[in-house]
C-alpha positions in Angstrom: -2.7 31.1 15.9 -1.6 28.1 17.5 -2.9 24.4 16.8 -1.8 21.6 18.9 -2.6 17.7 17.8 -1.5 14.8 19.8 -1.0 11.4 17.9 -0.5 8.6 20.9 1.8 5.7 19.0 1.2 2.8 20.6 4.7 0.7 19.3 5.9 1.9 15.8 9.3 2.1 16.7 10.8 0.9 13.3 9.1 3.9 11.5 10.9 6.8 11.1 8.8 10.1 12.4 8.6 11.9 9.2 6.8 8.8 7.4 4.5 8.7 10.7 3.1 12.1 10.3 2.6 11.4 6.7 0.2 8.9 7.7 -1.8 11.3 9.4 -1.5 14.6 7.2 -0.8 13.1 3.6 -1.6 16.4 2.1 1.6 18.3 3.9 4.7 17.7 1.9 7.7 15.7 3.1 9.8 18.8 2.7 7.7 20.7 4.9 7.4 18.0 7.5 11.0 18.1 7.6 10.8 21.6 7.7 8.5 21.5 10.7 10.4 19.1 12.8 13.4 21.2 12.1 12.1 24.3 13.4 10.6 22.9 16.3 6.8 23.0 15.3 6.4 19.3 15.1 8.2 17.7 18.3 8.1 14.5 19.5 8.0 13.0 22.9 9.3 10.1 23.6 8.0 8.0 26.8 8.9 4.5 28.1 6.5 2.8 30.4 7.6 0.2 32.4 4.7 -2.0 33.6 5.0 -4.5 36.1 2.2 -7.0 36.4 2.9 -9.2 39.4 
């Protein structure tokens, strides 16, 4: 079974990913968020836009 959820972060830069996702999904543990992350089940994708209005 595979389940995929995007979460689009607008600018939370000073938050660290763990405490993010525990936003979202407070029922899920932190140890199994780390868990997760560690294992590759949770990943995170990281993109800069530069916008140039002009």
């Amino acid at each position: 079974m595979t389940v995929i959820r995007t979460i689009i972060v607008d600018d939370h830069s000073s938050i660290r990913v763990d405490k993010y996702i525990r936003k979202f999904f407070p029922n899920i543990t932190q140890s199994i968020i780390e868990k997760f992350l560690r294992k590759g089940l949770i990943r995170v994708i990281i993109k800069k836009l530069n916008l140039i209005i002009g």
